[in-house]
Kinemage of the C-alpha trace (Angstrom):
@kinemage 1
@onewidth
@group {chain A} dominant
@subgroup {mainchain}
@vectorlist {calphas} color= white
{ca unk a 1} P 2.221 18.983 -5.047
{ca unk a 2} L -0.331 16.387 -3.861
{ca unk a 3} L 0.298 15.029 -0.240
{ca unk a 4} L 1.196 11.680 0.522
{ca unk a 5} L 0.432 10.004 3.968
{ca unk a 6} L 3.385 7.856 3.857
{ca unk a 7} L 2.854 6.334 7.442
{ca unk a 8} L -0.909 4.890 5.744
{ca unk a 9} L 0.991 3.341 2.942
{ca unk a 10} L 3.581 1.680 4.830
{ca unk a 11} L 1.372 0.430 7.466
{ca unk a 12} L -0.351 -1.148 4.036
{ca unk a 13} L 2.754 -2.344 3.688
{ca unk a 14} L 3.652 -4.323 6.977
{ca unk a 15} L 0.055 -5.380 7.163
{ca unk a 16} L 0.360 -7.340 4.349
{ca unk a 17} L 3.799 -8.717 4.627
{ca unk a 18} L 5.418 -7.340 0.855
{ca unk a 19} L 7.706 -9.647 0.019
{ca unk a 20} L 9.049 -9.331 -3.807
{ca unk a 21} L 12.588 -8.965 -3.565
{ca unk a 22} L 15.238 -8.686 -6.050
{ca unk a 23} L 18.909 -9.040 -5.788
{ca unk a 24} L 20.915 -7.278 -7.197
{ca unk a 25} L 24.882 -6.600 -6.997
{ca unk a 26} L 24.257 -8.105 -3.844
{ca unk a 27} L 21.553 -5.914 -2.401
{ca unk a 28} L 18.396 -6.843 -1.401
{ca unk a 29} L 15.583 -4.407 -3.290
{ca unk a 30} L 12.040 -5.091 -2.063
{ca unk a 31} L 9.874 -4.060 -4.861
{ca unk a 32} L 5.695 -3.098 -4.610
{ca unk a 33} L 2.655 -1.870 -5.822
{ca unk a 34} L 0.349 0.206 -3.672
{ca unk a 35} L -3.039 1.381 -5.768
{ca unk a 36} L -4.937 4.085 -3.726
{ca unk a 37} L -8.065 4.174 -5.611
{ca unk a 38} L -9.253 7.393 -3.507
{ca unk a 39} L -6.086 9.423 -5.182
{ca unk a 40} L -6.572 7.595 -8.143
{ca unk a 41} L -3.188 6.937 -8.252
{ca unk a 42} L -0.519 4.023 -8.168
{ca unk a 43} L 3.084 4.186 -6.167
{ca unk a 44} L 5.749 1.780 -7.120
{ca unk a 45} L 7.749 1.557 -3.893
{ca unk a 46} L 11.228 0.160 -3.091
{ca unk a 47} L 12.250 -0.894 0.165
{ca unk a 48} L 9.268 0.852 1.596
{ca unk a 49} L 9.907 3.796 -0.085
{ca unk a 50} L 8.073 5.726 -3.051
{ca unk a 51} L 10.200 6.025 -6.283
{ca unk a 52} L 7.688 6.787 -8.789
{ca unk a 53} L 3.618 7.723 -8.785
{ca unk a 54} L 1.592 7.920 -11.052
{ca unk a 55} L -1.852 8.776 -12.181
{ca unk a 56} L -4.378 5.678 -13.243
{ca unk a 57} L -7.829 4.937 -13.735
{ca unk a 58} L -10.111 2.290 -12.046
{ca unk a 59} L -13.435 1.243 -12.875
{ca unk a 60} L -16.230 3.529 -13.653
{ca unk a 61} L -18.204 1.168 -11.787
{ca unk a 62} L -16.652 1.299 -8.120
{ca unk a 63} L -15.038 -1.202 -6.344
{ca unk a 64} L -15.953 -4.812 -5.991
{ca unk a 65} L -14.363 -8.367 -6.227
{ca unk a 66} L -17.702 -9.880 -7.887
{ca unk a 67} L -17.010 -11.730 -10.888
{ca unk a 68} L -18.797 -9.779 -13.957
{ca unk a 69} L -19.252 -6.480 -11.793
{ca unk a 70} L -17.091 -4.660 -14.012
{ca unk a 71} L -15.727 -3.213 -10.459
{ca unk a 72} L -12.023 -2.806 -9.371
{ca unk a 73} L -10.970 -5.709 -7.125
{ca unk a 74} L -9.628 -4.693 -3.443
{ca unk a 75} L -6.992 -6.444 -1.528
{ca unk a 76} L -3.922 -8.208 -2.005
{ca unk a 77} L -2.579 -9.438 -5.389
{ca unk a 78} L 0.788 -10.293 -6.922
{ca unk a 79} L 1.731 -9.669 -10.771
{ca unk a 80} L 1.303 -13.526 -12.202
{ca unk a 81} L 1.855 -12.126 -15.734
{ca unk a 82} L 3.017 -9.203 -18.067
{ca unk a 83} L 2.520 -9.160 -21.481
{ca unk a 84} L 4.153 -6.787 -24.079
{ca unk a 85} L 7.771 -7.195 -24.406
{ca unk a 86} L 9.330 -4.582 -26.919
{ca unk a 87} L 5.784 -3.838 -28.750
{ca unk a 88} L 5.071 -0.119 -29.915
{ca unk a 89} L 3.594 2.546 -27.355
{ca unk a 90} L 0.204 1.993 -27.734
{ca unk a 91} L 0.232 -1.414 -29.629
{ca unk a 92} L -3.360 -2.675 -29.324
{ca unk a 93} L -4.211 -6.210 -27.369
{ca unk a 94} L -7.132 -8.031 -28.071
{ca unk a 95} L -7.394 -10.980 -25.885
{ca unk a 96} L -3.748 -10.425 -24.731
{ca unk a 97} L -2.281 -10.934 -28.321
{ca unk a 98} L -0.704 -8.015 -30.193
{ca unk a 99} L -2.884 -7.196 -33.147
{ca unk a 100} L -0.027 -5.468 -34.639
{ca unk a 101} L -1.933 -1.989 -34.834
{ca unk a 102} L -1.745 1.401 -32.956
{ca unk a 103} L -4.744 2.998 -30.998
{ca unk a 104} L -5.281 6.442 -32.070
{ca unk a 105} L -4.961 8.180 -28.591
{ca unk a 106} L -7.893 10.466 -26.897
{ca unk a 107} L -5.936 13.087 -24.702
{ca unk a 108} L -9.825 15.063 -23.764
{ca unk a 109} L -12.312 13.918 -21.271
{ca unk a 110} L -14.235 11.626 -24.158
{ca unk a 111} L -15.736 8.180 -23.181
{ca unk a 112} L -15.886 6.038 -26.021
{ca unk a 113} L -17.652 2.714 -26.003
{ca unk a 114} L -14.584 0.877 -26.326
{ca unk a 115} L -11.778 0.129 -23.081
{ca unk a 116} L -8.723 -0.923 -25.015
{ca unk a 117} L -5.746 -2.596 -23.920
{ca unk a 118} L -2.441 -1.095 -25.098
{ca unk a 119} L 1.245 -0.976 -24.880
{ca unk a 120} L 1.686 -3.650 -22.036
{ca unk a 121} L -0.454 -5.772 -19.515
{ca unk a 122} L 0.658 -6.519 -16.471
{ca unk a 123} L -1.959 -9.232 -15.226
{ca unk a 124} L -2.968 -9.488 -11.488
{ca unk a 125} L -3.699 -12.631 -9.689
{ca unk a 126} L -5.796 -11.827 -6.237
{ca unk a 127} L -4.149 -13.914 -2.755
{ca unk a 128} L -6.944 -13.611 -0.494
{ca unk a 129} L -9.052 -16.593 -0.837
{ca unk a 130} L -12.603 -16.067 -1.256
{ca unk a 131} L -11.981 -11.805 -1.478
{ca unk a 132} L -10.330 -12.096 -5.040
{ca unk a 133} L -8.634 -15.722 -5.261
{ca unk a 134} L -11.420 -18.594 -6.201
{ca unk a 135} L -14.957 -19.142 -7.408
{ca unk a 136} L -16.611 -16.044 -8.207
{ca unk a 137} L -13.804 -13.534 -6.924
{ca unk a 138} L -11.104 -14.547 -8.855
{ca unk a 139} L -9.194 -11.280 -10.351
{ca unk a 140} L -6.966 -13.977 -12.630
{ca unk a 141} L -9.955 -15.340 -14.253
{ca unk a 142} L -11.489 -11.921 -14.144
{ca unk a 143} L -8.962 -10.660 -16.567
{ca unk a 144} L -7.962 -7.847 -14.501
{ca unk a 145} L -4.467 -6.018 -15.616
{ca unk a 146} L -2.910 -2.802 -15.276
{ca unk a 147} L -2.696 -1.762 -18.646
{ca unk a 148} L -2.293 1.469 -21.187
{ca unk a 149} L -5.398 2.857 -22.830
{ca unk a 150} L -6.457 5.156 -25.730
{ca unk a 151} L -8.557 7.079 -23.152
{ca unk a 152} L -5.968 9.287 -22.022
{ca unk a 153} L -7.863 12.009 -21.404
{ca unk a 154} L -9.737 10.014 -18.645
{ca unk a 155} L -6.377 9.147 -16.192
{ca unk a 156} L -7.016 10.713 -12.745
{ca unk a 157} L -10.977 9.912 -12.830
{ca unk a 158} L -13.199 6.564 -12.124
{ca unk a 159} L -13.339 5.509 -15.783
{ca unk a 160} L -12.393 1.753 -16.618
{ca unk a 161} L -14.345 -1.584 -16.673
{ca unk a 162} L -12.397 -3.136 -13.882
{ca unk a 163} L -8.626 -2.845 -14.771
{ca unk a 164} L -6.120 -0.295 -13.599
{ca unk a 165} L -5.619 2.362 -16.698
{ca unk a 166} L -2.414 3.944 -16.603
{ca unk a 167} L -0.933 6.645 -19.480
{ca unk a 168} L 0.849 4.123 -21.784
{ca unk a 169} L 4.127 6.202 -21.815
{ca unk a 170} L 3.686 5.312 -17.627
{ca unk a 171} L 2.590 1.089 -18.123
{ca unk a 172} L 5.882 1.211 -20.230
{ca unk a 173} L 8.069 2.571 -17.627
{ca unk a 174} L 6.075 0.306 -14.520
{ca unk a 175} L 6.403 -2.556 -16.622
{ca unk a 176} L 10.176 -2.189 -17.198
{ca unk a 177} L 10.541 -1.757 -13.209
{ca unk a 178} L 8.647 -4.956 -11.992
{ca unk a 179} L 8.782 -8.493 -12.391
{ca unk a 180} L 6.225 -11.518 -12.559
{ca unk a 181} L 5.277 -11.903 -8.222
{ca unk a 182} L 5.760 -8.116 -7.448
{ca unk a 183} L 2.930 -7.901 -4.920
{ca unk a 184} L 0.321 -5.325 -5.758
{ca unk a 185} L -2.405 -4.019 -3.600
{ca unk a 186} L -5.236 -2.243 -4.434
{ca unk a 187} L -7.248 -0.207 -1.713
{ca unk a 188} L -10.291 2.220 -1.675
């Protein structure tokens, strides 16, 4: 079992003030997103604690909030959209619309020339002005999402064009556990 420094992640937390809160049957659930490139893996956290991790993929290209770097975006970001309500597992988006088809999934380490988008996106707008909010930075207008891919066999390695990969059996499950301003960061 893979250790977790859970004092790192919730100083992460307190630096950066996580504040998506639900209420339900009158208790106060503070859910987040923590995405630890170095582990190459994503922790859904409530109330400051980890509930669920799981493996993803970030870009093949490093990490960088440069508009057409093809690099993962650092810093702080809240979910502004999420895209995929009741489609298939592994339902193919093209420019964020369901194309109605179903990716034929690659579970060995092969590196096609396409990054699909399946099963859901979950689409992250950056908060920290000129790091990825605004002109040339912007992870919004940069298209970046968490999403499913056909590239299964490439989760737990550098391997995407910018976006957070995730197994699309795992999106599905995130997707049903967040909502649109869950706060989201990503660090290296």
């Amino acid at each position: 079992m893979e250790k977790i420094d859970l004092k790192k992640i919730i100083l992460c937390l307190l630096l950066f003030n996580f504040n998506s809160i639900i209420v339900a049957n009158n208790i106060q659930i503070e859910t987040n997103i923590l995405i630890d490139i170095s582990e190459q893996r994503l922790y859904l956290l409530e109330n400051e604690k980890i509930i669920s991790s799981f493996p993803i993929s970030s870009s093949k290209y490093g990490e960088g909030n440069t508009e057409n770097s093809f690099k993962t975006p650092l810093g702080m970001h809240s979910i502004k959209d999420m895209i995929g309500d009741g489609t298939p597992l592994n339902t193919i988006f093209i420019s964020r619309i369901d194309t109605k088809r179903i990716a034929s999934i690659i579970k060995n380490n092969l590196d096609t020339e396409d990054d699909l988008v399946t099963s859901r996106i979950i689409w992250l707008d950056g908060e920290e002005e000129g790091v990825n909010k605004g002109i040339g930075v912007d992870s919004y207008n940069r298209y970046i999402y968490i999403h499913g891919t056909h590239e299964e066999g490439l989760i737990g390695q550098k391997a995407s064009h910018g976006c957070i990969r995730m197994f699309n059996d795992d999106v599905i499950l995130l997707y049903n556990q967040v909502q649109l301003g869950t706060k989201v960061y990503i660090r290296a």
